[in-house]
N, CA, C and O atoms as a printed pandas DataFrame, in Angstrom:
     atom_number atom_name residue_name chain_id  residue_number  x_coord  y_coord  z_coord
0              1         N          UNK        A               1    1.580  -86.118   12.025
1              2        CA          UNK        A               1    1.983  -84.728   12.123
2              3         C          UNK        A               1    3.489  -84.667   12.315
3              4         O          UNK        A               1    4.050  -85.252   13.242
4              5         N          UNK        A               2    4.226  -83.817   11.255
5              6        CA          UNK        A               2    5.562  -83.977   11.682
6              7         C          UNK        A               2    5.905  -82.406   11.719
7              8         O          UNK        A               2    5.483  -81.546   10.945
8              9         N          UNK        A               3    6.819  -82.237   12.868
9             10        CA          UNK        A               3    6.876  -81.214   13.077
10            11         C          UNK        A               3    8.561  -80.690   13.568
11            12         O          UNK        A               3    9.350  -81.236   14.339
12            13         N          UNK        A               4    8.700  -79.286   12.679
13            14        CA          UNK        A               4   10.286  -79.150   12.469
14            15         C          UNK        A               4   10.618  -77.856   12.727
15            16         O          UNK        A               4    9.895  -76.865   12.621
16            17         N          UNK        A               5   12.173  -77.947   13.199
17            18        CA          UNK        A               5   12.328  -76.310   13.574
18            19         C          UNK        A               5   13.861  -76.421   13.071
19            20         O          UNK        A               5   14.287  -77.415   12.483
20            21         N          UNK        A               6   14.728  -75.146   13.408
21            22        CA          UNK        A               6   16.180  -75.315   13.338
22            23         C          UNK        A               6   16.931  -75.467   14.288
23            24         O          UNK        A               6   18.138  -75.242   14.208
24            25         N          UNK        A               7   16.368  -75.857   15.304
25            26        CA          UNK        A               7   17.335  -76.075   16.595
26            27         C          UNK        A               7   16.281  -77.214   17.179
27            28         O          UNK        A               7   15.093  -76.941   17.011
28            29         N          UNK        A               8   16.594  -78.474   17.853
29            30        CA          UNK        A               8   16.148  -79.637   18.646
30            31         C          UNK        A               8   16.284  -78.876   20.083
31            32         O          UNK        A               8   17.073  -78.317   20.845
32            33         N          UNK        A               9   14.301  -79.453   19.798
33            34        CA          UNK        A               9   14.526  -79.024   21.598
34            35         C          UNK        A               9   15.071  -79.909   22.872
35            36         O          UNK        A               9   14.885  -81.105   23.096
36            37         N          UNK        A              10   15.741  -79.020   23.569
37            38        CA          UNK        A              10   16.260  -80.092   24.771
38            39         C          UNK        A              10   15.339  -80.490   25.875
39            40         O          UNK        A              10   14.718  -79.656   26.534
40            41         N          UNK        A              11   15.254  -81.861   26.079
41            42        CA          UNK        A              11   14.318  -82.407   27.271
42            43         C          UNK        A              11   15.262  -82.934   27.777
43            44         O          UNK        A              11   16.104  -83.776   27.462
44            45         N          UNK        A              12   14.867  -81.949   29.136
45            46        CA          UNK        A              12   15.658  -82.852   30.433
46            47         C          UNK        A              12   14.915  -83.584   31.022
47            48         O          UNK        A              12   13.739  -83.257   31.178
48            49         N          UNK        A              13   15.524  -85.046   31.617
49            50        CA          UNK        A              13   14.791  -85.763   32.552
50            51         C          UNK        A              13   15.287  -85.882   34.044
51            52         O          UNK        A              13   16.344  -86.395   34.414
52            53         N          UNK        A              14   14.453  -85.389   34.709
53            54        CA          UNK        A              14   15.513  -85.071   35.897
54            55         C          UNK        A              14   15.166  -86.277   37.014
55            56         O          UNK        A              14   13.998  -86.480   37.345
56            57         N          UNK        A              15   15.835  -86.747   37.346
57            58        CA          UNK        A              15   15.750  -88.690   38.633
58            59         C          UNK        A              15   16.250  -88.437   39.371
59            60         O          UNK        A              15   16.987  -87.458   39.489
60            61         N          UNK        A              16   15.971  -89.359   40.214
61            62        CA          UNK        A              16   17.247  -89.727   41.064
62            63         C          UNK        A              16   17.304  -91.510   41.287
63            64         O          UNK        A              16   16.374  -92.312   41.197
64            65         N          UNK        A              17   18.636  -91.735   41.580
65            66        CA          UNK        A              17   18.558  -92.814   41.676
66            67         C          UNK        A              17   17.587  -93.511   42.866
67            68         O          UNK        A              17   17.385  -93.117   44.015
68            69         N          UNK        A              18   16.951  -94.947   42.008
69            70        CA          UNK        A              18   15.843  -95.860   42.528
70            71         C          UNK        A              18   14.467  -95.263   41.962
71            72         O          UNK        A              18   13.580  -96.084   42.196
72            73         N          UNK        A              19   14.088  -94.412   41.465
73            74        CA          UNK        A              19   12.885  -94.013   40.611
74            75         C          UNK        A              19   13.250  -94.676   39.610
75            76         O          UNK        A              19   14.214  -94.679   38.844
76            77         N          UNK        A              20   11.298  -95.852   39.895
77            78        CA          UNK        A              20   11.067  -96.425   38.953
78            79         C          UNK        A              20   10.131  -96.047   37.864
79            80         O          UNK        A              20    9.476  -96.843   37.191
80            81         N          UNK        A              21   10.135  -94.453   37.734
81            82        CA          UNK        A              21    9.629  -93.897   36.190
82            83         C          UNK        A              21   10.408  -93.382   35.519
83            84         O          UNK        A              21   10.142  -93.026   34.371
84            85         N          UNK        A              22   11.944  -93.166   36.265
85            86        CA          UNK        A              22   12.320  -92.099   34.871
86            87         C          UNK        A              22   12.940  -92.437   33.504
87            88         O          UNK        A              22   13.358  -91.870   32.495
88            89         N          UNK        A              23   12.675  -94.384   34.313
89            90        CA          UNK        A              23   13.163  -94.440   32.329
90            91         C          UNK        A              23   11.910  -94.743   31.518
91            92         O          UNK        A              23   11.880  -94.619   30.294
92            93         N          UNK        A              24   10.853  -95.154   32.271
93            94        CA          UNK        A              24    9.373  -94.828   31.365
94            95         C          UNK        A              24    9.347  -93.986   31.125
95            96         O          UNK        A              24    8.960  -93.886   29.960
96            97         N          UNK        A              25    9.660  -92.648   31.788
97            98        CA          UNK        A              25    9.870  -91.100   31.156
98            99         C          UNK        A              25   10.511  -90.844   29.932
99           100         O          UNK        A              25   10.214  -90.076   29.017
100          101         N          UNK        A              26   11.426  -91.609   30.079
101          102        CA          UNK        A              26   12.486  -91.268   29.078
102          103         C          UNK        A              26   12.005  -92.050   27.502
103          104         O          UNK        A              26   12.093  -91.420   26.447
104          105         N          UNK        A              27   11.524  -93.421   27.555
105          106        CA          UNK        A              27   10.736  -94.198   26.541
106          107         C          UNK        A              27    9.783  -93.435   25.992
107          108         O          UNK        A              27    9.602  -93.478   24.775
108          109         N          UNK        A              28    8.808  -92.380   27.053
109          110        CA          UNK        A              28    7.195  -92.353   26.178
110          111         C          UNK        A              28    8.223  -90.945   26.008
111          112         O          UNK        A              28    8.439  -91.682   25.046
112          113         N          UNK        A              29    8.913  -89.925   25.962
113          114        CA          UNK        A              29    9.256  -88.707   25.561
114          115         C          UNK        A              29   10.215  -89.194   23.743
115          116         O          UNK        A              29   10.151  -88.607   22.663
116          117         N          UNK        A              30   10.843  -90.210   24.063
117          118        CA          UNK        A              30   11.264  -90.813   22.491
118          119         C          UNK        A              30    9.795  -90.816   21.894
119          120         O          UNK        A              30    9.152  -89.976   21.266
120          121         N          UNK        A              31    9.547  -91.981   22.302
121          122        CA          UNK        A              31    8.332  -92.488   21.373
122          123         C          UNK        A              31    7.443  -90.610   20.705
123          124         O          UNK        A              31    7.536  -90.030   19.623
124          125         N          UNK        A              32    6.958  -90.384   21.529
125          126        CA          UNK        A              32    6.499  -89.151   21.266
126          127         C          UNK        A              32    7.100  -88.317   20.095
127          128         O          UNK        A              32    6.655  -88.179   18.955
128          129         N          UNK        A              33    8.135  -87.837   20.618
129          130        CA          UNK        A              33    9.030  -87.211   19.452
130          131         C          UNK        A              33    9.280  -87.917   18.399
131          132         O          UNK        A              33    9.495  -87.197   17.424
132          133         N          UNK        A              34    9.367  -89.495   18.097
133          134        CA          UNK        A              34    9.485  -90.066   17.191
134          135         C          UNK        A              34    8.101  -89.936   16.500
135          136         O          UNK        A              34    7.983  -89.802   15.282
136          137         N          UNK        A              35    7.481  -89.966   17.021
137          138        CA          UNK        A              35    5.844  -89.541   16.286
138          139         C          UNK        A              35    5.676  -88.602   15.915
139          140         O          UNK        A              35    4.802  -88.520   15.052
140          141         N          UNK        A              36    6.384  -87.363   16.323
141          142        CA          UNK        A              36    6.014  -85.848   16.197
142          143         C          UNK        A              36    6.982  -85.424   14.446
143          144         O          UNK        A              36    6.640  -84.613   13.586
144          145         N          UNK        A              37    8.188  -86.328   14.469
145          146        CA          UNK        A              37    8.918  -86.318   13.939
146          147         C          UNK        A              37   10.023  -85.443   14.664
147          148         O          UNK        A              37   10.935  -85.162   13.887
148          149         N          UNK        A              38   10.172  -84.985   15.817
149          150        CA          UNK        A              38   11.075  -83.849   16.013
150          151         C          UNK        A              38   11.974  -84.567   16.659
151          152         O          UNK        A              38   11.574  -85.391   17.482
152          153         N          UNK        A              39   13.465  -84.389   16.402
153          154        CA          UNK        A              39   14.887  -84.531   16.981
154          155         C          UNK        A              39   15.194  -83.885   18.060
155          156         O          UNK        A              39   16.083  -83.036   17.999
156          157         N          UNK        A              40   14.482  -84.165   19.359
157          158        CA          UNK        A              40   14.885  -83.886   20.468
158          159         C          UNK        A              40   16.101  -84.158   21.415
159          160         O          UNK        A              40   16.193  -85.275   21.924
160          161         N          UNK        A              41   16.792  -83.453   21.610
161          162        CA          UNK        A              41   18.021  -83.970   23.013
162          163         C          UNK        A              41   17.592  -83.985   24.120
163          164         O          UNK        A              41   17.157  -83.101   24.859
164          165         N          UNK        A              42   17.740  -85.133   24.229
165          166        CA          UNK        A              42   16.833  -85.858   25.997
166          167         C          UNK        A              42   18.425  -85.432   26.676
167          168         O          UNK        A              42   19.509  -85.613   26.122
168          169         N          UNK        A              43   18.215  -84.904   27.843
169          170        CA          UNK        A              43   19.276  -85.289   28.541
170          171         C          UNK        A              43   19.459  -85.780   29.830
171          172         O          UNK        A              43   19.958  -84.838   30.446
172          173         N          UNK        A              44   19.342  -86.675   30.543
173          174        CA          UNK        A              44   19.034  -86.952   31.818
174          175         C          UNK        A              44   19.671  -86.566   33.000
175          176         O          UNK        A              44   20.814  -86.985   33.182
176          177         N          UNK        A              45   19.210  -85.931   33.739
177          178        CA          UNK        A              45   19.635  -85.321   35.413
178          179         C          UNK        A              45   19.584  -85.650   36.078
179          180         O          UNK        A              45   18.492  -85.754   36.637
180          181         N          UNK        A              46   20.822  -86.155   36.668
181          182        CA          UNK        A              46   20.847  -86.898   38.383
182          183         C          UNK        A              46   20.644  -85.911   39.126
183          184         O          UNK        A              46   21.490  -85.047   39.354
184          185         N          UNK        A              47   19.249  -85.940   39.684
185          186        CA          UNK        A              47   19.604  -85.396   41.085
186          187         C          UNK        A              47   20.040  -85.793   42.117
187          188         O          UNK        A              47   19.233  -86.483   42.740
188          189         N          UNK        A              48   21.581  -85.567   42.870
189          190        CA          UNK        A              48   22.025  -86.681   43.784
190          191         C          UNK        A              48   21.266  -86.163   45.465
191          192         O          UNK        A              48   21.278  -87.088   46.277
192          193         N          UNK        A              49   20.941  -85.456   45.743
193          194        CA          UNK        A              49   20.294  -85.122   47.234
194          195         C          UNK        A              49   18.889  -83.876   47.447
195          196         O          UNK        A              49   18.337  -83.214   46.568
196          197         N          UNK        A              50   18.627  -83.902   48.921
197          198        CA          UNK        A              50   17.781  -82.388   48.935
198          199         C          UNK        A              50   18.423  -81.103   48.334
199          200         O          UNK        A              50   17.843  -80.344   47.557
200          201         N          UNK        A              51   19.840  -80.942   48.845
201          202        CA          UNK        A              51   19.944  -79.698   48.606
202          203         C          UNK        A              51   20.304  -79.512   46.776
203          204         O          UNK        A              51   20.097  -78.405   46.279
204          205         N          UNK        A              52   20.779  -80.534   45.985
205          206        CA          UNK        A              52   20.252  -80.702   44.623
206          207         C          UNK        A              52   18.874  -80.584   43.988
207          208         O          UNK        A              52   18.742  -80.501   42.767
208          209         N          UNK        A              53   17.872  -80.579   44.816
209          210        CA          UNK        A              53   16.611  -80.649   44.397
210          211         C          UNK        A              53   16.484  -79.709   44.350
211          212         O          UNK        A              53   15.891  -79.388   43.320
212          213         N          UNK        A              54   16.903  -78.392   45.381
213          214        CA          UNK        A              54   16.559  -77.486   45.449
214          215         C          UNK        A              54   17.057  -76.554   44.786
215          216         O          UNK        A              54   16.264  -75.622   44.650
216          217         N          UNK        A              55   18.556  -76.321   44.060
217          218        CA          UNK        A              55   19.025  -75.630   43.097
218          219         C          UNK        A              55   18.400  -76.153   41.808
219          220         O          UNK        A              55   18.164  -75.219   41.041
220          221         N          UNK        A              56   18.102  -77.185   41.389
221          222        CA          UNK        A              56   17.450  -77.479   40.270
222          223         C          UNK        A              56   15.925  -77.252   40.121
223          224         O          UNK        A              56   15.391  -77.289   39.012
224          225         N          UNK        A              57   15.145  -76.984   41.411
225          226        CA          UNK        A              57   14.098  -76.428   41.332
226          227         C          UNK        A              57   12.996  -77.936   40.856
227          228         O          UNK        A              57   12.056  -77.953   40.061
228          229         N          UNK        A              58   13.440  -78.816   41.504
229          230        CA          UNK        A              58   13.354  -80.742   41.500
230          231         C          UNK        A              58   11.794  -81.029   41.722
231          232         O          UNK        A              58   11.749  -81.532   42.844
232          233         N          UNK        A              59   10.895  -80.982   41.368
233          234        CA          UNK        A              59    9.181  -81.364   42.066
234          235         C          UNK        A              59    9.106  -82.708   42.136
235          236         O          UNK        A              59    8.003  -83.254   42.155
236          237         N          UNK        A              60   10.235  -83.402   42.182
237          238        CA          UNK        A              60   10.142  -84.697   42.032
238          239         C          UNK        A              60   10.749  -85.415   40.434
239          240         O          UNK        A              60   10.992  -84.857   39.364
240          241         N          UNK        A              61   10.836  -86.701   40.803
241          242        CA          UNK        A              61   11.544  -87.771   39.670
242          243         C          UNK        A              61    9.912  -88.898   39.525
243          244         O          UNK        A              61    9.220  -89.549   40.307
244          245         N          UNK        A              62    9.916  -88.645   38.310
245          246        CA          UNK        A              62   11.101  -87.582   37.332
246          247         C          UNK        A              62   10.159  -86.109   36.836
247          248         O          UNK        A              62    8.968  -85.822   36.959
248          249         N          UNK        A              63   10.897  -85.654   36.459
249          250        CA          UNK        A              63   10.705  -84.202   36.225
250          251         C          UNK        A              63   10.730  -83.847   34.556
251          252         O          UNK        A              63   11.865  -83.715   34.098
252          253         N          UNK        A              64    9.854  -83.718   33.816
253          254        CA          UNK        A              64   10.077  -83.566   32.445
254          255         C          UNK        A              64   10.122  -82.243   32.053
255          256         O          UNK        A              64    8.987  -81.767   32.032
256          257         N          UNK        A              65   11.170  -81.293   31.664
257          258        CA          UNK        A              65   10.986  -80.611   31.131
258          259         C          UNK        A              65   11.725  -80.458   29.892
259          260         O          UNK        A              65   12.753  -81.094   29.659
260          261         N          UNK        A              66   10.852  -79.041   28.554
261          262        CA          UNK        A              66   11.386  -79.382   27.372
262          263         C          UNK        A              66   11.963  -77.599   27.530
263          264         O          UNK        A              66   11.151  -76.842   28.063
264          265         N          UNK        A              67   13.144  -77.071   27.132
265          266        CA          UNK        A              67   13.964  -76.302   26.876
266          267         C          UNK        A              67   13.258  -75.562   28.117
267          268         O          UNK        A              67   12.524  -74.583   27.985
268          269         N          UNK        A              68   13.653  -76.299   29.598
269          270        CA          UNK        A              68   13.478  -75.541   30.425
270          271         C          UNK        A              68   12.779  -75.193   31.288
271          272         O          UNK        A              68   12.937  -74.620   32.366
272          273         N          UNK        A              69   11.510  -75.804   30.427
273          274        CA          UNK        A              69    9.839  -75.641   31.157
274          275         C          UNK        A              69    9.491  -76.787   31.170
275          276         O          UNK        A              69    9.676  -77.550   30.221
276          277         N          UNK        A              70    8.710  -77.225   32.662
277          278        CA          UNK        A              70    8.317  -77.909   33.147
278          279         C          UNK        A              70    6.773  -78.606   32.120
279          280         O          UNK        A              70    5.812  -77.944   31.730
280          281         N          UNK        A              71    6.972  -79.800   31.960
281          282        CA          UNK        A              71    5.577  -80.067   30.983
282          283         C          UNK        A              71    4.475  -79.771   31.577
283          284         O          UNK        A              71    3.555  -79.139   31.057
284          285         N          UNK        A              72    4.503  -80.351   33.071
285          286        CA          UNK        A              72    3.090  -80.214   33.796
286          287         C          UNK        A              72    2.478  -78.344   33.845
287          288         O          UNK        A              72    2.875  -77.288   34.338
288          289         N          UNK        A              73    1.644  -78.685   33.243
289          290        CA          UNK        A              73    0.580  -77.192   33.496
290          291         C          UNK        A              73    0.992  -76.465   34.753
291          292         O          UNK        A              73    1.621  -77.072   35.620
292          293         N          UNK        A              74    0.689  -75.275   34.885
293          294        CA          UNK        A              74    1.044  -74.930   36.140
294          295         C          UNK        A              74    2.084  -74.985   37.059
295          296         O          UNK        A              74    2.214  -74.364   38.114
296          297         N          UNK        A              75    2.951  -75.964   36.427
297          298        CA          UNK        A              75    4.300  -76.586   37.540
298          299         C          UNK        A              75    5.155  -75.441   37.328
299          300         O          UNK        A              75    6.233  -75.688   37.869
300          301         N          UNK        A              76    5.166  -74.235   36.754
301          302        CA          UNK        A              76    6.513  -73.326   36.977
302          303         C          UNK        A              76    5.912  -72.312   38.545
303          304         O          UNK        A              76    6.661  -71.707   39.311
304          305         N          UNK        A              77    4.678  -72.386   38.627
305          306        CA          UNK        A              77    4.310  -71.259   40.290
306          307         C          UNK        A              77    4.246  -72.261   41.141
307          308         O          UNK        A              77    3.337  -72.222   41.971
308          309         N          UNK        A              78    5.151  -73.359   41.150
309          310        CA          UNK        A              78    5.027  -74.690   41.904
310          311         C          UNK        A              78    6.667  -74.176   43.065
311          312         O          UNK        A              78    7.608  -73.730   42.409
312          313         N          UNK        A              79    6.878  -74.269   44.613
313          314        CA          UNK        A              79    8.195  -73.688   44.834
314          315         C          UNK        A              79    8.175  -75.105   46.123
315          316         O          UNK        A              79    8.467  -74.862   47.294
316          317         N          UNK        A              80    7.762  -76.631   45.621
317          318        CA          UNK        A              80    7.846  -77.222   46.748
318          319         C          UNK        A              80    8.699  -78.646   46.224
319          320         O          UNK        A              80    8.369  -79.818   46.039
320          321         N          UNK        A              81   10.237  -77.703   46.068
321          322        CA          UNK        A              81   10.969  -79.024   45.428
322          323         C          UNK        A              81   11.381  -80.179   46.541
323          324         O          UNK        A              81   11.454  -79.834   47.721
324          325         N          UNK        A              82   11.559  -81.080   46.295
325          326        CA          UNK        A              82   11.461  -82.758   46.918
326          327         C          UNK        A              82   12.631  -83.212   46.663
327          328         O          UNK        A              82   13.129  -82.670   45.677
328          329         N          UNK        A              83   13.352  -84.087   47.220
329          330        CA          UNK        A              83   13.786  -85.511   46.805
330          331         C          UNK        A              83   13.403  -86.573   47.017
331          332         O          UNK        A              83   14.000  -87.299   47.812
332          333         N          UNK        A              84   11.964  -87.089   46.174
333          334        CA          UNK        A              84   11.547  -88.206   46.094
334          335         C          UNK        A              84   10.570  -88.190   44.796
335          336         O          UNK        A              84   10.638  -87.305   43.943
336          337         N          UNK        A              85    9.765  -89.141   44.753
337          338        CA          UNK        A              85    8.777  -89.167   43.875
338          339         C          UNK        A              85    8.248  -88.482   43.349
339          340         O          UNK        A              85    8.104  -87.596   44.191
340          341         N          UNK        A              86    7.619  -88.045   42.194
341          342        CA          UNK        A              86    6.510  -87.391   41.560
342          343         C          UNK        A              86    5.531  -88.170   41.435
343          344         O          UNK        A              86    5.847  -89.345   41.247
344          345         N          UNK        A              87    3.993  -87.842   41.488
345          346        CA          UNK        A              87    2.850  -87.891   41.273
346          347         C          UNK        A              87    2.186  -86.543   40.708
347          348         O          UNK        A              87    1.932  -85.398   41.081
348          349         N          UNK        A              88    2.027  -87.571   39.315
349          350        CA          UNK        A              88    1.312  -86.324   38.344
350          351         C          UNK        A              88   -0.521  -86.612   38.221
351          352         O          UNK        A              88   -1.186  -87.586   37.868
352          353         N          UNK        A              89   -0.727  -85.796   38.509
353          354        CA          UNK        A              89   -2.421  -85.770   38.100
354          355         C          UNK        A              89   -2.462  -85.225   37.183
355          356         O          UNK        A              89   -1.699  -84.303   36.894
356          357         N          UNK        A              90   -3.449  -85.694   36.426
357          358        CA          UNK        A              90   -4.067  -85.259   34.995
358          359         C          UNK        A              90   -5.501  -85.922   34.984
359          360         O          UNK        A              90   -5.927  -86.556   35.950
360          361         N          UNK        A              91   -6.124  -85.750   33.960
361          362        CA          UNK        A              91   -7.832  -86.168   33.546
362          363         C          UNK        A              91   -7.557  -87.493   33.556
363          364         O          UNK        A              91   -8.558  -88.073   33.135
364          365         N          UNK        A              92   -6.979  -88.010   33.739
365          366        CA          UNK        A              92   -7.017  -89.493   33.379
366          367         C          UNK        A              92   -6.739  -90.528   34.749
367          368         O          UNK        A              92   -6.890  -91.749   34.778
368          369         N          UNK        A              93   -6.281  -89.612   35.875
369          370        CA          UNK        A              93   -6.045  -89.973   37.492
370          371         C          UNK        A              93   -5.033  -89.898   37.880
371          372         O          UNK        A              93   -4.875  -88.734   37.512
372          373         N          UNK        A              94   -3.837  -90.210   38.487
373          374        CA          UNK        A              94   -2.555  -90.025   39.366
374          375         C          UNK        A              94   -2.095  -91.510   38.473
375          376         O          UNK        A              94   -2.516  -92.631   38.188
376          377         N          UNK        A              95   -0.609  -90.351   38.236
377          378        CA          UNK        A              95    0.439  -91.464   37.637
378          379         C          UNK        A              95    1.729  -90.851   37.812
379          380         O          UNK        A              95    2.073  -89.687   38.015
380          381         N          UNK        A              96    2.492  -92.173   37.654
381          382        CA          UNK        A              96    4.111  -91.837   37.894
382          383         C          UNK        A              96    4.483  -90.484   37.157
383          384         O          UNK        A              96    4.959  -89.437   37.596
384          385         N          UNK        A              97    3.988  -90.985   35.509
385          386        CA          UNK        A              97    4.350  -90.318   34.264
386          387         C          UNK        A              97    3.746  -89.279   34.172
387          388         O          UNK        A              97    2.696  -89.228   34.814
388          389         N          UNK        A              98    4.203  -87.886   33.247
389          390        CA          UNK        A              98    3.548  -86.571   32.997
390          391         C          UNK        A              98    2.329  -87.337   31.919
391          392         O          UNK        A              98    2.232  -88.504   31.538
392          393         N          UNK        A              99    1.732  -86.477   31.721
393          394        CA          UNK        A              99    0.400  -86.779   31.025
394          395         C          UNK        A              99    1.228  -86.767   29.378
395          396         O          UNK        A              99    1.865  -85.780   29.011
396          397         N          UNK        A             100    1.099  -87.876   28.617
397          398        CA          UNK        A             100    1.198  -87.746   27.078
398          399         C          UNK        A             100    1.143  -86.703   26.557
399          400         O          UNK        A             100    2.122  -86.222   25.986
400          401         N          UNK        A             101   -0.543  -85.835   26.664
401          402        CA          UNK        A             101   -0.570  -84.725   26.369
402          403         C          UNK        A             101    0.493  -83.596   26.293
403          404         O          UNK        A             101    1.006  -82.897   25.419
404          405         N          UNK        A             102    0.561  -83.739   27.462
405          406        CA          UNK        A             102    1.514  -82.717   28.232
406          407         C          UNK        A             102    3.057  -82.410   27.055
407          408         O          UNK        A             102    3.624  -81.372   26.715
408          409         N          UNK        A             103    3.270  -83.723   26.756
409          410        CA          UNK        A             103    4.723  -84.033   26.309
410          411         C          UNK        A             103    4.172  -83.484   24.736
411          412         O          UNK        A             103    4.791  -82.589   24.162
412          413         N          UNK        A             104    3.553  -83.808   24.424
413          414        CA          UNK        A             104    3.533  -83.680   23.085
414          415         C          UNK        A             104    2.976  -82.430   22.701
415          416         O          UNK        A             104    2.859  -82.130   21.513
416          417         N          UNK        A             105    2.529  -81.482   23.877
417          418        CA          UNK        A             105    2.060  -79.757   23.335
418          419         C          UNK        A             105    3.447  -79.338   23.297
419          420         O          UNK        A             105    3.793  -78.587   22.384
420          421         N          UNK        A             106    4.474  -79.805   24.355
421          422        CA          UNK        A             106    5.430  -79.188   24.862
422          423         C          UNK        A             106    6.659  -79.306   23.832
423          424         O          UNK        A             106    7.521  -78.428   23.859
424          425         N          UNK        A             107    6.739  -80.185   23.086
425          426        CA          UNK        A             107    7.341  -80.535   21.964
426          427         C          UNK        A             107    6.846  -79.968   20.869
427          428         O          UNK        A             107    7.520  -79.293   20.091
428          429         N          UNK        A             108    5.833  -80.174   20.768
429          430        CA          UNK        A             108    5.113  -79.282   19.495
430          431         C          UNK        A             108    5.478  -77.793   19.450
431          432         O          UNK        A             108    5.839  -77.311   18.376
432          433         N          UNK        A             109    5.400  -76.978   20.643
433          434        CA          UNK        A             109    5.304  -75.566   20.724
434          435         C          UNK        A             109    7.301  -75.385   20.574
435          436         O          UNK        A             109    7.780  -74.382   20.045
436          437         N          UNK        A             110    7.956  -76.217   20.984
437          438        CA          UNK        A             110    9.452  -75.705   21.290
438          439         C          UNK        A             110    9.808  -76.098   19.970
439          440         O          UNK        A             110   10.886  -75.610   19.631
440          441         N          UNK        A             111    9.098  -77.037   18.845
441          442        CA          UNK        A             111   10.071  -77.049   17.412
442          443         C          UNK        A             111    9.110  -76.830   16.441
443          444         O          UNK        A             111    8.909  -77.466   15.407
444          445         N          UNK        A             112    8.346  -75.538   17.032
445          446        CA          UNK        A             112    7.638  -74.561   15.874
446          447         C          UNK        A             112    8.777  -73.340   15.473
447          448         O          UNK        A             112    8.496  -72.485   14.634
């Protein structure tokens, strides 16, 4: 399935330093888009402290969102930003990483 628009959507990856997912984040969101065919701009976000977490609206590292919106379901009525880890649940059990799924509706819908 390749899928195209006129503007690349932007995915931010938002970390902080010593999170050991956000460059697996950053690998399966390529890979993905390389599958999707779509030319995405990854851009990665240091978050350097709490009170950074909290203007960025941070649920944890890493944080995937594509032009803005958070991949995880539900994560925008979410108001309990962190500086530390994410743990994502999905059907498949608790993981560092957002759910595949997740990445690839979220890509799909932003370069229709």
């Amino acid at each position: 399935m390749t899928a195209t628009s006129g503007q690349a959507p932007l995915v931010e990856i938002l970390y902080f330093d010593g999170c050991p997912n956000h460059d697996p984040a950053r690998i399966l969101v390529e890979r993905i888009a390389s599958d999707l065919g779509v030319q995405a701009e990854i851009e990665l976000v240091h978050v350097v402290d709490a009170d950074a977490a909290t203007r960025f609206r941070f649920l944890g590292s890493p944080t995937v969102r594509v032009n803005g919106v958070d991949v995880e379901p539900g994560a925008g009525r979410r108001a309990d930003f962190v500086f530390s880890c994410r743990i994502y649940r999905s059907e498949h059990g608790f993981s560092g990483q957002p759910d595949e799924r997740w990445i690839r509706e979220a890509l799909v819908e932003a370069a229709a």
